[in-house]
C-alpha positions in Angstrom: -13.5 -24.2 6.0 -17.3 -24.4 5.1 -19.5 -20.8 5.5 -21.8 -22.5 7.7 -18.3 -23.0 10.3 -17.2 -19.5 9.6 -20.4 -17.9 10.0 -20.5 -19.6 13.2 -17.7 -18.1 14.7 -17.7 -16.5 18.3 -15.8 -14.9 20.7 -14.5 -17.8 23.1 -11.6 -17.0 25.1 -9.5 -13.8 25.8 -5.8 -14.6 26.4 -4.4 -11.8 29.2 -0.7 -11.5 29.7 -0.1 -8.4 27.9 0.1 -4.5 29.3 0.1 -2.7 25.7 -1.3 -2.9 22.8 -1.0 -6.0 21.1 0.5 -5.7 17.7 1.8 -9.0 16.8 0.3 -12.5 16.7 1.8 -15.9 14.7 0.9 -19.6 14.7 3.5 -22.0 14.7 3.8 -24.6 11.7 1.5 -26.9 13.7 -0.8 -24.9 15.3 0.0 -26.3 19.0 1.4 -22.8 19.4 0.4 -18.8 19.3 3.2 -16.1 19.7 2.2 -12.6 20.5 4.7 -9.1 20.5 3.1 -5.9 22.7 4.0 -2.5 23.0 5.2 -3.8 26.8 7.9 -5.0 24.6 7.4 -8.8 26.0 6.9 -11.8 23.4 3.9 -14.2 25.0 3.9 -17.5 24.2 0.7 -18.9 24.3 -0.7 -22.7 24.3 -3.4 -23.3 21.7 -5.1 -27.0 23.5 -5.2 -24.8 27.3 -5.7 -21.7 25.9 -2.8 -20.3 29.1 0.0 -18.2 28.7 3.1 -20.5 28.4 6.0 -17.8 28.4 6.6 -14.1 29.0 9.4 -12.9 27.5 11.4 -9.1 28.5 12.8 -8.8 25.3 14.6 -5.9 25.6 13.5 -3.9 23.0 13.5 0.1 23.8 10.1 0.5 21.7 7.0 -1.2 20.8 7.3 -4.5 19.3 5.6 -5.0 15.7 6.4 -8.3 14.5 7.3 -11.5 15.8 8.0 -15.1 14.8 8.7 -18.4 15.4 11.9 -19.9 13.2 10.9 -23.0 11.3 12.5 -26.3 12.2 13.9 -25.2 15.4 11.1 -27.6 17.7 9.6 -23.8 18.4 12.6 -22.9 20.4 13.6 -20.2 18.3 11.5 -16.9 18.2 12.6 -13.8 16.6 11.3 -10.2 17.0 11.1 -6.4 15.4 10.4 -3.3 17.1 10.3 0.4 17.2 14.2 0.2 18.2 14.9 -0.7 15.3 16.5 -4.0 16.3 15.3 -7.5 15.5 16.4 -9.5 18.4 16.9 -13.9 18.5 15.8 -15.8 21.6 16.1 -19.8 22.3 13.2 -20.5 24.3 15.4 -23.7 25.6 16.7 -21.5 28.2 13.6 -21.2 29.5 13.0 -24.9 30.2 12.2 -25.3 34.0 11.1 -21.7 34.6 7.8 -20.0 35.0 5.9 -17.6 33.6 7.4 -15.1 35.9 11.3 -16.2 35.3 11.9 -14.9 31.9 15.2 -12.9 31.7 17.3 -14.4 28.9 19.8 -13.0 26.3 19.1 -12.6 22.8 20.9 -15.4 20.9 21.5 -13.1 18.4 20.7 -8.9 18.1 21.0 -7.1 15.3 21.1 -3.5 14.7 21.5 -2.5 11.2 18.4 -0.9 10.7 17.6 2.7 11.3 13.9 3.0 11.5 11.2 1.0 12.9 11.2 -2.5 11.5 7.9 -3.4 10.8 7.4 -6.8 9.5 9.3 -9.8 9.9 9.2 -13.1 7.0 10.7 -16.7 7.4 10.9 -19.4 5.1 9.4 -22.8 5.5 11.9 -25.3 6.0 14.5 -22.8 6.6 15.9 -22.7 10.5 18.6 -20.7 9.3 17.5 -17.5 7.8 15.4 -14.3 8.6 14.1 -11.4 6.5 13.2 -8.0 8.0 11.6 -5.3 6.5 12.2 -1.6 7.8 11.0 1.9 7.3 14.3 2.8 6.3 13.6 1.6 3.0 15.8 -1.8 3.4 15.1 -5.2 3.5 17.2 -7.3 5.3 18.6 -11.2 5.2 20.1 -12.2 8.6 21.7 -15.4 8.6 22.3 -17.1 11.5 25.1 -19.1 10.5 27.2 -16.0 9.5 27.4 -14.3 13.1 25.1 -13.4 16.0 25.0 -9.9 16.1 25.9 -6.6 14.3 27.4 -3.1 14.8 24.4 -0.3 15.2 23.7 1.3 12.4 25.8 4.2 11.8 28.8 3.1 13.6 32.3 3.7 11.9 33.0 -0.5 12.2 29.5 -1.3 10.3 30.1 -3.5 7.4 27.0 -5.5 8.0 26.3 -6.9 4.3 22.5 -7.8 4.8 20.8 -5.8 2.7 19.1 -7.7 0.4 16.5 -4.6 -1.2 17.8 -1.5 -1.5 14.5 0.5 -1.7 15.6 3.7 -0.6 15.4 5.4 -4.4 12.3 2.8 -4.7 9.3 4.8 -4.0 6.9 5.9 -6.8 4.3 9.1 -6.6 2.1 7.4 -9.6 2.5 4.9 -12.3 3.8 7.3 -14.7 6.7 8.4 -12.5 10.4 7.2 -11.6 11.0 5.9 -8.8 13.2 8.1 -6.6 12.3 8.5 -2.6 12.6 6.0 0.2 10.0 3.4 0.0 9.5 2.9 3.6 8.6 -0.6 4.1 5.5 -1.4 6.5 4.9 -5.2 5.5 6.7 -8.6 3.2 5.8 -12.1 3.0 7.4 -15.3 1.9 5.7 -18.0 -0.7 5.1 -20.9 1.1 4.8 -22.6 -1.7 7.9 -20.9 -4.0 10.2 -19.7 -1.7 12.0 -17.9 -3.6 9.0 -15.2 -4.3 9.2 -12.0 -2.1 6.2 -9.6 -1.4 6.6 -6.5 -0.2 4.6 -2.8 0.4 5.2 0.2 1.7 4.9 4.0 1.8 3.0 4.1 -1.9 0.6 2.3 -3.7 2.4 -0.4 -5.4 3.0 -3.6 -4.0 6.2 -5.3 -5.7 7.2 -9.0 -6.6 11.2 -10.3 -6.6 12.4 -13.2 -7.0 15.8 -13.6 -4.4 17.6 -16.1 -7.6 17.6 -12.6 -9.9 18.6 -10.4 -7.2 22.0 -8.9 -6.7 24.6 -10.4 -3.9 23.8 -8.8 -0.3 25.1 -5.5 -0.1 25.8 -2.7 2.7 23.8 0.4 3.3 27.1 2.1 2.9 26.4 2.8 -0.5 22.4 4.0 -1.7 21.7 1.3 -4.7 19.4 1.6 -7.6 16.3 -0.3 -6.9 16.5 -3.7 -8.8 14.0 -5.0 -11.2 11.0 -7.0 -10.0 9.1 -9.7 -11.4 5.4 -7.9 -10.9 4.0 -4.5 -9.5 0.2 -5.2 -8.1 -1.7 -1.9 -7.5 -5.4 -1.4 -9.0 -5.7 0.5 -11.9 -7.4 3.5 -10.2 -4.7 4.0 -7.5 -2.2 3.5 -9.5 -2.4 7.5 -10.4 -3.5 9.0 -7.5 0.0 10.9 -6.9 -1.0 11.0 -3.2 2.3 10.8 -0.7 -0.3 9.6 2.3 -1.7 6.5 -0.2 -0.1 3.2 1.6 0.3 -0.1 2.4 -0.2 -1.9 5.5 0.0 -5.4 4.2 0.0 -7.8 1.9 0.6 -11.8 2.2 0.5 -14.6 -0.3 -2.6 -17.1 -0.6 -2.0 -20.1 1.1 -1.3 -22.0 -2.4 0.9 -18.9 -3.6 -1.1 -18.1 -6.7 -2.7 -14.5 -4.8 -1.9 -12.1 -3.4 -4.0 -10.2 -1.0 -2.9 -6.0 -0.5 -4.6 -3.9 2.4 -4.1 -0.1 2.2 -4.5 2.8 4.5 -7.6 4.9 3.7 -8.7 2.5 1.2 -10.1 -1.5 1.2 -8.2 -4.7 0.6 -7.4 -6.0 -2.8 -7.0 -9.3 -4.3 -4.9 -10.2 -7.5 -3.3 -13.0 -9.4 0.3 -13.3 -9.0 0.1 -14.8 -12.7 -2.4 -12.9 -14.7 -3.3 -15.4 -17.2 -6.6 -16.3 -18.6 -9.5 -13.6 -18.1 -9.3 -13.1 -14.4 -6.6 -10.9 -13.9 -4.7 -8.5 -16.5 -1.9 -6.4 -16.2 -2.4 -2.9 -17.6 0.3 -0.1 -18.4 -0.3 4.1 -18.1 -1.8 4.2 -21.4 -4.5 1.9 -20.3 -5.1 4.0 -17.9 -6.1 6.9 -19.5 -7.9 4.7 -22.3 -10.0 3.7 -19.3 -12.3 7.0 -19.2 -11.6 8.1 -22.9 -14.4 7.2 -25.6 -13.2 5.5 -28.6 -15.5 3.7 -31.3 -15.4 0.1 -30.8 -16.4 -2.0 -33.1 -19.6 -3.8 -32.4 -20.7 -7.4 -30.6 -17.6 -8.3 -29.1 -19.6 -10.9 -27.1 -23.0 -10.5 -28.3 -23.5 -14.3 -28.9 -25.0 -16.9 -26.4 -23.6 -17.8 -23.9 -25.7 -20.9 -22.3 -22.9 -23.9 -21.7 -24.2 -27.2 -23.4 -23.0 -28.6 -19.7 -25.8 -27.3 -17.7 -29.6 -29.0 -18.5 -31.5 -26.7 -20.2 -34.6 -27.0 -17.4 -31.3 -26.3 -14.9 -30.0 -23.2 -16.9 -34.2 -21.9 -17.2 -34.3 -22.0 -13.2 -31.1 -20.2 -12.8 -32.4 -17.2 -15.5 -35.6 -17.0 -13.8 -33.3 -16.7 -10.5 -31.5 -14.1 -11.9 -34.2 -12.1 -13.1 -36.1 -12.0 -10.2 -33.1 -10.9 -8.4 -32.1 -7.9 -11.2 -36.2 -7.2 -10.5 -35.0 -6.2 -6.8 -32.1 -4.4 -8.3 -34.0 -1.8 -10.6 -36.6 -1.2 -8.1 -33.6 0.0 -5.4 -33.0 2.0 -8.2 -35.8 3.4 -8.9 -37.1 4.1 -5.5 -33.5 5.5 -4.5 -33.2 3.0 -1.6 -31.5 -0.5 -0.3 -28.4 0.6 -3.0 -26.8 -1.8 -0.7 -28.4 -4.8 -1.5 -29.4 -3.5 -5.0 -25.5 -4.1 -5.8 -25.3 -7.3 -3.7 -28.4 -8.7 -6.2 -26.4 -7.6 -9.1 -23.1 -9.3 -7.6 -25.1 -12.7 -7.3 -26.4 -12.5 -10.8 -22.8 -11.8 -12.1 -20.6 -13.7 -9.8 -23.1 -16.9 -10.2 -23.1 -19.2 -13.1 -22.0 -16.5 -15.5 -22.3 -19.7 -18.3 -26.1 -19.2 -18.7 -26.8 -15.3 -18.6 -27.6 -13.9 -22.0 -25.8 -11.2 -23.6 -28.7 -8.4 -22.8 -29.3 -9.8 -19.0 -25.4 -9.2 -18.5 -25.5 -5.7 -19.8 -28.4 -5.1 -18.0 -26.8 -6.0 -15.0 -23.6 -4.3 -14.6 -25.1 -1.0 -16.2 -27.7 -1.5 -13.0 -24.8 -2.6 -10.7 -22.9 0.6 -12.1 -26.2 3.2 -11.6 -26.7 2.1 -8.2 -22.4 2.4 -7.9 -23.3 5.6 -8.4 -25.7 6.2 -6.2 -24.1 4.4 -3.4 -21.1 6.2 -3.8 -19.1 4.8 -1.4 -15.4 5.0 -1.5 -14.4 4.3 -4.9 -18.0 2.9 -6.3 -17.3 5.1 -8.7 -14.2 3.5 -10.0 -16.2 0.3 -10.0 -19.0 2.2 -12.1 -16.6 2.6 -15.0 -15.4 -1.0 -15.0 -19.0 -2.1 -15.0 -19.8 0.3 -18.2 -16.7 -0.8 -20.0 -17.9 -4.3 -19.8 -21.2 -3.6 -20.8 -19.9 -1.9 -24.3 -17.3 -4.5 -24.8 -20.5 -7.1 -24.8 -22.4 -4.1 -27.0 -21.5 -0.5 -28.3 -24.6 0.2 -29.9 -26.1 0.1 -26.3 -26.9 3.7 -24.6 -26.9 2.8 -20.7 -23.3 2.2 -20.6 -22.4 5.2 -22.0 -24.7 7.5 -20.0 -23.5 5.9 -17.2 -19.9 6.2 -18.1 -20.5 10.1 -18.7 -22.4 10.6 -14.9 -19.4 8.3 -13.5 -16.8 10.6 -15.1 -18.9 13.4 -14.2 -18.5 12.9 -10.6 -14.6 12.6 -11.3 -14.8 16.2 -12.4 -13.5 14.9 -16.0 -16.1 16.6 -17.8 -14.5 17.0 -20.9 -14.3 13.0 -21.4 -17.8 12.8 -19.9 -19.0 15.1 -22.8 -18.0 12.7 -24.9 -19.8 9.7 -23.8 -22.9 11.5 -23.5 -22.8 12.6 -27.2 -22.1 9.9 -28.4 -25.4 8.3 -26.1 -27.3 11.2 -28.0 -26.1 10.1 -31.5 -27.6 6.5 -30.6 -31.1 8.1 -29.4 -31.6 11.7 -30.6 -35.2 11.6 -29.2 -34.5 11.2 -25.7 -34.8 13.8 -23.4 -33.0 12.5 -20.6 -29.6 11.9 -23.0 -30.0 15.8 -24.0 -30.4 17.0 -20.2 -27.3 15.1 -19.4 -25.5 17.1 -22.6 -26.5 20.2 -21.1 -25.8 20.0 -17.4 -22.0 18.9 -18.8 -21.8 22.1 -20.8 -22.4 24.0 -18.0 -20.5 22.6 -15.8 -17.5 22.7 -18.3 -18.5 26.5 -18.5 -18.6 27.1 -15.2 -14.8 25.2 -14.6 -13.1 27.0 -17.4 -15.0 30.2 -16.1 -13.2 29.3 -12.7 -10.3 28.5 -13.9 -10.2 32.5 -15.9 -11.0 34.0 -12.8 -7.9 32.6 -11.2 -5.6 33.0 -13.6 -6.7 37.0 -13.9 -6.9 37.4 -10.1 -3.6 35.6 -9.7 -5.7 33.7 -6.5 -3.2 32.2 -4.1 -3.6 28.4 -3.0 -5.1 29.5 0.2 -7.4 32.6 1.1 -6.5 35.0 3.3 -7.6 34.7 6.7 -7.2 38.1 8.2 -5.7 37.5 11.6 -6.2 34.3 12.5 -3.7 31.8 12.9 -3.9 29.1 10.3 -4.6 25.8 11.5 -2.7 22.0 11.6 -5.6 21.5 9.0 -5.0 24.8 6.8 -1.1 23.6 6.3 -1.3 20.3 6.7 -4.6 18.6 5.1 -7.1 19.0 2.0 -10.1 17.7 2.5 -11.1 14.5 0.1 -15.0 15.4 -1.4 -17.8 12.9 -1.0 -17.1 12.0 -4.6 -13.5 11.0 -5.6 -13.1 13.8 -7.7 -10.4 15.8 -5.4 -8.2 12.7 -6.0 -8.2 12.6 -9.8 -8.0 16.2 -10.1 -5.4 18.2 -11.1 -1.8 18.6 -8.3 -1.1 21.3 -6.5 2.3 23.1 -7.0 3.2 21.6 -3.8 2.5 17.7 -4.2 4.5 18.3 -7.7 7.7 19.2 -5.4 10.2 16.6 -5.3 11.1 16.9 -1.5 14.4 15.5 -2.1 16.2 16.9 0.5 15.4 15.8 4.4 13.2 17.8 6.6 11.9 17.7 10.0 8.8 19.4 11.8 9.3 20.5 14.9 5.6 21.3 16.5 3.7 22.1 19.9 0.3 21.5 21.0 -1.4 23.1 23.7 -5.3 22.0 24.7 -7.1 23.9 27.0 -10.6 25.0 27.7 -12.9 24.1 25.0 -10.6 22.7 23.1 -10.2 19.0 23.2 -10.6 16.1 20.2 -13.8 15.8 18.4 -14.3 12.0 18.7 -16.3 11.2 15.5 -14.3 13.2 13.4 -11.3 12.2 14.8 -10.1 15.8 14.3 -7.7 17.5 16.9 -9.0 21.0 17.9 -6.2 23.2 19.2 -3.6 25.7 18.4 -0.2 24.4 17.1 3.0 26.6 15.9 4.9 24.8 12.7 8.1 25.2 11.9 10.0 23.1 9.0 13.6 24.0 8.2 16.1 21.6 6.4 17.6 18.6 8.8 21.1 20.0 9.9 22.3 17.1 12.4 23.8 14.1 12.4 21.2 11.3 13.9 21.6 7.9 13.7 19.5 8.0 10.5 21.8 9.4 8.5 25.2 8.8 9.7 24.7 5.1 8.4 23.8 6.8 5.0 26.8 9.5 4.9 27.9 8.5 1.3 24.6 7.6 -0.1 22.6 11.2 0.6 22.9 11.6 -3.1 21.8 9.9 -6.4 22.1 6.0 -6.3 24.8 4.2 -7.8 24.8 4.4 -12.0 22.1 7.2 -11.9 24.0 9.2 -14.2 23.5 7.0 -16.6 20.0 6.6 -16.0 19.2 9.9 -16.3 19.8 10.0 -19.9 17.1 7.3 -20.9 13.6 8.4 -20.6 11.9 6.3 -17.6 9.7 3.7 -19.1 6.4 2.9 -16.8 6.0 -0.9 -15.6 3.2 -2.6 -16.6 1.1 -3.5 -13.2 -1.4 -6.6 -12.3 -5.1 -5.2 -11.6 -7.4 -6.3 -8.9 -9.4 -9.2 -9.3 -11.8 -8.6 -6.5 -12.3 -5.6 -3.5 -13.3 -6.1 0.5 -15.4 -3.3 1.8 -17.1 -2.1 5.0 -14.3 -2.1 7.2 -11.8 1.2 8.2 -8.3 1.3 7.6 -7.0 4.5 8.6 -5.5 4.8 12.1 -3.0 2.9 12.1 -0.5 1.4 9.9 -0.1 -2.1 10.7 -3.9 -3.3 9.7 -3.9 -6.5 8.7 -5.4 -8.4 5.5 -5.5 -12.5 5.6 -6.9 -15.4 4.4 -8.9 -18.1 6.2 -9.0 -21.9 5.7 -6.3 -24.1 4.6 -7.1 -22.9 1.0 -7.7 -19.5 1.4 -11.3 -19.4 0.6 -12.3 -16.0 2.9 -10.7 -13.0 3.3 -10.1 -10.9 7.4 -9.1 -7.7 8.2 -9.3 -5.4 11.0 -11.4 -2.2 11.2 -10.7 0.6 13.3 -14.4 0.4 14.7 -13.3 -2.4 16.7 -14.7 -4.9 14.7 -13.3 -7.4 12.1 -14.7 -8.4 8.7 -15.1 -11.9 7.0 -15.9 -12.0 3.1 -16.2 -14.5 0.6 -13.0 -14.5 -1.4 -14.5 -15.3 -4.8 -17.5 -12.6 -4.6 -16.6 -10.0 -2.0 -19.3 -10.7 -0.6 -19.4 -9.9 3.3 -20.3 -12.8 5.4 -19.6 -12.3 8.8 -18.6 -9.2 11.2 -17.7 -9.9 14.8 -16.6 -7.2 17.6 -13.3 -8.0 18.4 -11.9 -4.8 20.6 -13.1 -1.7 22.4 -11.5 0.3 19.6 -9.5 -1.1 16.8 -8.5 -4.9 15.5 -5.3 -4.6 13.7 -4.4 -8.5 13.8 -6.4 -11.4 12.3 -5.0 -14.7 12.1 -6.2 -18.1 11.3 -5.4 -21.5 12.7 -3.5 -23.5 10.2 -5.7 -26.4 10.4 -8.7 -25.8 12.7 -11.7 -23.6 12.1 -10.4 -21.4 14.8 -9.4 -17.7 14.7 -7.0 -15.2 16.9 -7.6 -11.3 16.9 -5.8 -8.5 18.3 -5.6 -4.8 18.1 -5.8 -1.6 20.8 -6.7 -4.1 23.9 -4.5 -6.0 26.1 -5.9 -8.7 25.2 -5.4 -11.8 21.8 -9.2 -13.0 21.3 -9.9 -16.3 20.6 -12.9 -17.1 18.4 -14.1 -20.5 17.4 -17.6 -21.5 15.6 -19.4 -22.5 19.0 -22.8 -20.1 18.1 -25.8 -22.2 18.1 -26.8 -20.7 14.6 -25.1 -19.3 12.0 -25.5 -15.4 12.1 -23.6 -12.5 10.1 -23.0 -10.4 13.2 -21.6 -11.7 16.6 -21.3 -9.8 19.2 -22.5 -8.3 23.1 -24.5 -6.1 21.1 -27.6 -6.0 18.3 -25.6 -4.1 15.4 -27.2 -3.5 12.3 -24.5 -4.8 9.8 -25.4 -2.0 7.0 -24.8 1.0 9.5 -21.6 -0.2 10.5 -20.1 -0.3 7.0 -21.6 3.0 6.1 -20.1 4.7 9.1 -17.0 2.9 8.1 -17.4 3.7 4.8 -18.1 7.9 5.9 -14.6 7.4 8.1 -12.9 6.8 5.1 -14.4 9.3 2.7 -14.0 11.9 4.9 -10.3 11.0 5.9 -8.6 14.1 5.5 -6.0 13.6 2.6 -1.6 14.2 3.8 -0.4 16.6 1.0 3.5 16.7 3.4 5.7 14.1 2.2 5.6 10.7 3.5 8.8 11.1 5.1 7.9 14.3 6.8 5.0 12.2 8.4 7.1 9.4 9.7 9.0 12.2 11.8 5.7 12.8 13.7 5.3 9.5 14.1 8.7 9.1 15.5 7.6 10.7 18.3 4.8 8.8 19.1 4.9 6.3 22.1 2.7 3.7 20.7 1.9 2.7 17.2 -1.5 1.6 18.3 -2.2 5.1 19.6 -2.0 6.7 15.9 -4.9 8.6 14.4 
């Protein structure tokens, strides 16, 4: 798929058929096909040459429908589907043969019911007509064979034996790197290697994506009994979520590249990842917790790790001259945005195409010059995580040179902003040691001392005053916000900071919220916030029935099987694959079934949704954003490419699966009714996110509310 196609695309068709939200769309293996799943709990099947409606399916599902698939090598007759009921349900689309798009009452030709929470994501193997995977948020993920029976007893019945579990990741969730797993990783996505089968992705309710491979996995179990979560091949998380310790930080998908060797990761309240599934060679690493913290800690280095040409005898010298003059022209445009405080933007994007262009020819000094640039105007920028970026950018720069100041100064504003001042003290002295005569080094010394002062000052105060978490607030009633939320600062520095007493709590028992609501008046929902205004009563108490949650899980409510024993050897962190590359500009936080994907038959651009109602193309190499389309009157959850044609589908809040093709007379980075200017849209984006108020309740407590909700679209 060349740019010029992609950046080409348009809206062409909208398919109607649906009366909900539209929170499910899948190609068939030969594209002739689309299948679509609804919150009207129907399965559309769709014709890709007319671009009609082919069948409507009442499926039967009791809740919203968030997955569906066609089975492979089944001639498309075979469709399967998940939903809110927690039931994924078997049709033969056979039995429709002769009938119209009105006739569509068939059985399921097979309905099972082991799961206790919303399945959310549904994975098939090529070449397999046999087998389907579901994944839940009960923590489970599922193998249903066809060939071994056609249905199951609901979960929690006293006849259910059904032996399907094929994770157990109900002791599987992780606050942080550093700790044990222990709570219920609640599954929201998992996909299948099309190239090795036998690879399975999955994410859920924390930050860590996870890698098995089915040949090392145990034999299928029941949910009878809670098991210890087995071993997998690769955690993926980046390196500065990977500590956050935040129970709201989540998945809402990841998917394999089309040739297996990627993997692409899209989280709630934060952009879409890319890493290696192999991290080999010097584009992908895997780093453990004490890389972590070596990250923003200064240690001597010794000097001119890389500080050596670097011009590749492949490249004409007259070839490699152009490209430096190219590239210095273009780090020109970088230091004056810098300078003038302006166009940070495309400041960083002239960095990116000096760095992510023919990386052969740039000299040792023009690549420290640009990523301590790219890393000042990071700063400047500071847009969700640019900080993180800043320190990546500095701690290449001193790998190249550590006799070099900029890095360093940079390194001590980026932990600055991080509120790690002691560490930042450290990289600023040691700046100061390298040029004792310059005045801007010793200013920087000196605003860190105070603000060290001022911190440990604070931190006296509290300690003598015995300050509770929250001040009083006279009379008035506290607020949804007050008990429920902390606010996350402009900088990321509430996120690294220290835990409260209460996200420390283990939570390990069950709860439930019970809550009201009542609007009246001049209350009513502040749009752009996306904030609630209204009084509510809380009341959490400890879960005292018997639901259909737990009675499947009456002999596993306590440790899993052989914990004893581990309890007795200290917990040993995983290592974990780092990014390789981040998507930004897009909004990821009202809803939990946001799509990432790739596009072309080799995967050479990255999609995802927004919850402005657009959806975002990038370059998959260099993040760089390429094209943004409107795609819904408020948000695009779905984005899904043709498996051979230049030809995309979208869908999201609307009734409504767009189909967009590259039919625009010119090639254009926005397409749309309306004259957008692309940079305000991902700054708005981008103030969404920073200003996403931050869950401090367990993420089980969270689901409850959720439970109640009507429609998984509707979320906010």
């Amino acid at each position: 798929m060349h740019s010029s196609l992609v950046q080409r695309l348009s809206h062409e068709k909208a398919l109607e058929g649906h009366q909900g939200c539209v929170n499910a769309i899948a190609w068939n293996s030969s594209g002739s096909l689309l299948i679509s799943g609804s919150d009207d709990t129907r399965i559309n099947i769709w014709s890709y040459s007319g671009r009609k409606l082919l069948h409507s399916i009442d499926t039967g599902h009791s809740a919203n429908i968030f997955c569906t698939k066609f089975v492979p090598e089944t001639s498309d007759e075979l469709v399967v589907s998940g939903a809110g009921d927690a039931e994924v349900r078997l049709f033969n689309l056979s039995q429709l043969d002769g009938k119209g798009t009105e006739e569509n009452a068939i059985l399921p030709s097979a309905l099972f019911q082991c799961h206790t929470r919303r399945v959310k994501k549904l994975a098939v193997e090529v070449g397999n007509p046999n087998v389907v995977w579901s994944a839940s948020e009960d923590g489970t993920l599922r193998q249903h064979d066809f060939r071994e029976g056609n249905s199951c007893p609901p979960a929690g019945s006293p006849q259910q034996e059904c032996r399907s579990v094929l994770l157990d990741l109900r002791s599987g969730s992780k606050k942080s790197l550093t700790d044990p797993p222990k709570g219920v990783l609640a599954l929201k996505s998992c996909d299948i290697s099309s190239t090795r089968p036998h690879l399975i992705l999955v994410g859920g309710s924390d930050a860590f994506a996870r890698l098995y491979d089915r040949r090392m996995l145990p034999p299928l179990t029941s949910c009878r009994k809670k098991m210890a979560s087995p071993p997998c091949v690769n955690y993926f998380c980046p390196m500065h979520l990977s500590d956050r310790g935040r129970s709201s930080l989540h998945l809402t998908h990841v998917t394999f590249s089309p040739n297996g060797e990627e993997v692409l990761l899209s989280y709630s309240g934060e952009h879409v990842y890319l890493m290696n599934v192999n991290p080999v060679g010097g584009n992908a690493m895997k780093y453990t917790a004490a890389d972590v913290s070596k990250l923003t800690t200064f240690t001597p280095w010794p000097n001119g790790v890389e500080m050596r040409p670097t011009v590749s005898k492949n490249y004409p010298p007259h070839l490699a001259a152009s490209w430096l003059e190219k590239f210095r022209i273009l780090m020109q445009f970088a230091e004056a945005s810098l300078r003038e405080g302006t166009n940070y933007y495309h400041g960083i994007e002239a960095c990116n195409e000096v760095l992510d262009g023919h990386g052969q020819v740039i000299e040792p000094a023009l690549r420290i010059e640009c990523l301590c640039t790219r890393a000042a105007l990071l700063l400047k920028r500071k847009w969700k995580n640019d900080v993180h970026m800043a320190i990546r950018d500095c701690q290449s720069a001193r790998m190249i040179d550590t006799s070099s100041v900029r890095p360093l100064y940079y390194m001590s504003e980026a932990l600055s902003q991080l509120g790690k001042h002691k560490e930042a003290l450290d990289f600023a002295l040691s700046a100061q040691c390298l040029s004792p005569s310059d005045p801007k080094l010793e200013e920087r010394v000196q605003d860190i001392k105070q603000r060290l002062a001022a911190a440990e000052a604070e931190k006296n105060n509290k300690v003598t005053n015995g300050a509770p978490r929250y001040e009083p607030r006279g009379a008035r009633v506290l607020s949804l916000g007050d008990i429920l939320f902390r606010s996350e600062a402009n900088s990321d520095a509430s996120q690294d900071g220290p835990r409260s007493e209460r996200e420390e709590s283990d939570y390990d028992e069950e709860m439930e919220v019970d809550f009201e609501t009542s609007i009246s008046g001049d209350e009513g929902r502040d749009v752009e916030s996306n904030v609630l205004h209204g009084s509510l009563n809380l009341r959490i108490h400890r879960r005292g029935d018997s639901s259909r949650e737990t009675a499947s899980t009456n002999d596993s409510c306590g440790s899993p099987s052989s914990s004893s024993q581990n309890d007795k050897i200290p917990y040993q962190p995983e290592a974990v694959i780092d990014m390789k590359q981040r998507y930004v500009g897009h909004c990821n936080v009202g809803t939990d079934i946001k799509q990432a994907s790739f596009l072309g038959q080799r995967g050479e651009y990255v999609a995802s949704g927004s919850d402005d109602g657009r959806w975002f193309i990038w370059e998959k190499r260099t993040g760089r954003l390429i094209k943004m389309l409107l795609g819904d009157e408020a948000v695009v959850n779905c984005v899904q490419c043709h498996p051979f044609d230049c030809v995309v589908a979208t869908s999201g809040i609307d009734n409504t699966i767009k189909i967009w093709t590259p039919n625009a007379p010119a090639p254009s980075i926005f397409a749309g009714p309306e004259t957008a200017n692309v940079l305000d849209a991902m700054e708005n984006n981008e103030r969404r996110l920073m200003n996403n108020r931050e869950i401090i309740l367990p993420f089980e407590i969270l689901e409850r509310f959720r439970m109640h909700e009507s429609a998984e679209c509707a979320q906010s």
